[in-house]
KOLKOLDO-515853 format. One record per residue (C-alpha): residue number from 1; x negated, y, z negated. Coordinates in steps of 0.02 Angstrom, whole numbers, padded with zeros to 5 digits. Layout:
<rs>
(NUM, (X, Y, Z)),
...
</rs>
This chain:
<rs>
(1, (00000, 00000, 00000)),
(2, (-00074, 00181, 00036)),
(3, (-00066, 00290, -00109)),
(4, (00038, 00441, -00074)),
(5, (-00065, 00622, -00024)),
(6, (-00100, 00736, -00147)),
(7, (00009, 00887, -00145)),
(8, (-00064, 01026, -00036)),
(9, (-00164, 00930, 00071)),
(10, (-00113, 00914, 00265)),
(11, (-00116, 00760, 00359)),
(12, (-00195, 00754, 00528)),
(13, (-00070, 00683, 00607)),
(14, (-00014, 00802, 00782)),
(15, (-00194, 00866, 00793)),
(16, (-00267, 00749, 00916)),
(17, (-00126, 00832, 01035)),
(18, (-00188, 01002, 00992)),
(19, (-00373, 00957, 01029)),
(20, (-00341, 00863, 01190)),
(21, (-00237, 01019, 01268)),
(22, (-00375, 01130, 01223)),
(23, (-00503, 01044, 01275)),
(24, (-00403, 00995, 01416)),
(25, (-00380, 01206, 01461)),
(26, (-00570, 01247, 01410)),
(27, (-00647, 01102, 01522)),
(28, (-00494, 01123, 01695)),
(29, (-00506, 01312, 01692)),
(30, (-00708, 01312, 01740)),
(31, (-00690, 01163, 01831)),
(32, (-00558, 01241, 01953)),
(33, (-00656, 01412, 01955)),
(34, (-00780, 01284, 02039)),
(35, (-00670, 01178, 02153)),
(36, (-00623, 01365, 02224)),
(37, (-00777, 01435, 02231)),
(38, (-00857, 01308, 02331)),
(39, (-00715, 01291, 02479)),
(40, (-00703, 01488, 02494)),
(41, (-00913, 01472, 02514)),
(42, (-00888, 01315, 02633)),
(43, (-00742, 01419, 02744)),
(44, (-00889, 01535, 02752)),
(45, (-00996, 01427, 02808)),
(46, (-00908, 01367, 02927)),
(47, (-00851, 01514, 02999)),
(48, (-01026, 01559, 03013)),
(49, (-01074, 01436, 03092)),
(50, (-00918, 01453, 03218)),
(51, (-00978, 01638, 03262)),
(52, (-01155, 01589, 03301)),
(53, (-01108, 01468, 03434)),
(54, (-00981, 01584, 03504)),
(55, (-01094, 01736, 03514)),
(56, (-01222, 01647, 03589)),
(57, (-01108, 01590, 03708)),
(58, (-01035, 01754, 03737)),
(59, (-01188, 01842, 03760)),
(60, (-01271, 01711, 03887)),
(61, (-01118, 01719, 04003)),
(62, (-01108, 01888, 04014)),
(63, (-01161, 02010, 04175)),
(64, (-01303, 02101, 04074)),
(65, (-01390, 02122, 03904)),
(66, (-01282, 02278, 03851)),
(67, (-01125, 02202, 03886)),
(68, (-01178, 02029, 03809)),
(69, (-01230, 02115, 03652)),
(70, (-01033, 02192, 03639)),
(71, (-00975, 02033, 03712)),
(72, (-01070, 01913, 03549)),
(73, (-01017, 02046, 03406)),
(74, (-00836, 02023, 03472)),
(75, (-00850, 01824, 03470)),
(76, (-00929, 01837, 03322)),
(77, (-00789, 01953, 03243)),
(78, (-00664, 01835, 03324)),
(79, (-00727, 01651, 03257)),
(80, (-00746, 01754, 03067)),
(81, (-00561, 01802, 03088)),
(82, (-00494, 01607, 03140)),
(83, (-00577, 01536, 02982)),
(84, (-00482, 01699, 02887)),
(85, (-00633, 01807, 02838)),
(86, (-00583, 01958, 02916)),
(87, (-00642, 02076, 02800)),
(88, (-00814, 02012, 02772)),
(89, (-00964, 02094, 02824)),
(90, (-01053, 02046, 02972)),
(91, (-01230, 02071, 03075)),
(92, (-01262, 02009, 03225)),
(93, (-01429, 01999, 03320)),
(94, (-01458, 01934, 03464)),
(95, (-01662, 01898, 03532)),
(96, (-01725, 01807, 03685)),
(97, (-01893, 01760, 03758)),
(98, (-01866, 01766, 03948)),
(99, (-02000, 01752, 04086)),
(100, (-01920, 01883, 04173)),
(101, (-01863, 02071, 04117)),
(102, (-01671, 02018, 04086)),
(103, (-01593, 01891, 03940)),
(104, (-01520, 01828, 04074)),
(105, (-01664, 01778, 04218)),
(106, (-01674, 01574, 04240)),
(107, (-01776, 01504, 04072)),
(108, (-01742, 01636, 03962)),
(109, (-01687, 01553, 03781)),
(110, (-01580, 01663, 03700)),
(111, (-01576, 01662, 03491)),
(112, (-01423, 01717, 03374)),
(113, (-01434, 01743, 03217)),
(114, (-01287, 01797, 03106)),
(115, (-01267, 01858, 02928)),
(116, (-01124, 01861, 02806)),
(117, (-01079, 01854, 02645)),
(118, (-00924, 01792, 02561)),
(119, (-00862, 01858, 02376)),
(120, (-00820, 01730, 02250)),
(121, (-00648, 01717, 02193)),
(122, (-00582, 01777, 02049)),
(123, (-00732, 01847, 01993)),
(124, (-00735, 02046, 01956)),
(125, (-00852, 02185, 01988)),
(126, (-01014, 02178, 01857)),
(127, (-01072, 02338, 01776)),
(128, (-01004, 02437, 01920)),
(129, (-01079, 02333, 02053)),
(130, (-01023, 02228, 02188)),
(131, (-00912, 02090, 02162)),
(132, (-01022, 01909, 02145)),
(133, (-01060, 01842, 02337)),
(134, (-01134, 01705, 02420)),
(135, (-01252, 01748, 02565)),
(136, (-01235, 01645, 02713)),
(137, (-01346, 01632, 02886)),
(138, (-01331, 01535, 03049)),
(139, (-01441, 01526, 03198)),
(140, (-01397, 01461, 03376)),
(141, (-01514, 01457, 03530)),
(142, (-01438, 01452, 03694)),
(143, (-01551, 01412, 03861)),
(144, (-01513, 01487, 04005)),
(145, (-01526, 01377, 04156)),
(146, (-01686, 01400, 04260)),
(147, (-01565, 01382, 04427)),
(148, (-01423, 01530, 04431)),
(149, (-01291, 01585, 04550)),
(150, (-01335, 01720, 04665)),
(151, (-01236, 01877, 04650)),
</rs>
């Protein structure tokens, strides 16, 4: 027989609920700050990755280096936008090593590179900074064909 609890003592009994819901809330809360973080860095990534391709693309197809250079930063702008980062920030540069005086002579190799940078979420501004952000980078290379259509 169990002898019966001295008067103002509590029993545990209930607690083990308590603990488990907040430990349950202090160990989800981080660990979904997390989950989020990483797919808003990976839809960065890949949109990236997306705008490289698509401004070198751009850019080799185009009549001449001025227009290719407007022609890539659009691209670029554009593949940012389908993966929904239309507000991020975004450099472009284009380089090529050609044996001729255009980007665009036969054997030329053209090089993108693109910067971004995507904010994590749900983070705010610290000590009147900017908001917490992942850098990203991506680098295509695009040959141009040695034999070309005469125009």
């Amino acid at each position: 027989m169990s002898s019966p609890r001295p008067r103002g003592e509590r029993g545990e009994r209930g607690s083990a609920v308590v603990e488990l819901t907040w430990l349950g809330i202090l160990l989800l809360i981080p660990t979904l700050w997390i989950v989020l973080s990483v797919f808003e860095v990976q839809k960065g990534a890949f949109g990236t990755s997306a705008a490289a391709r698509a401004a070198g693309r751009a850019y080799a197809l185009a009549p001449s280096d001025a227009e290719g250079q407007r022609r890539a930063e659009q691209a670029a702008r554009q593949a940012m936008t389908d993966q929904g980062l239309e507000d991020v920030p975004l450099t472009v540069r284009v380089t090529c090593e050609s044996p001729g005086t255009s980007c665009h002579s036969g054997g030329a190799v053209i090089t993108v590179r693109i910067s971004s940078r995507v904010d994590l979420p749900l983070m705010p501004e610290v000590l009147g900074g900017d908001k917490p952000s992942f850098a990203l980078d991506a680098t295509h290379v695009v040959p141009v064909g040695q034999y070309q259509e005469v125009r």
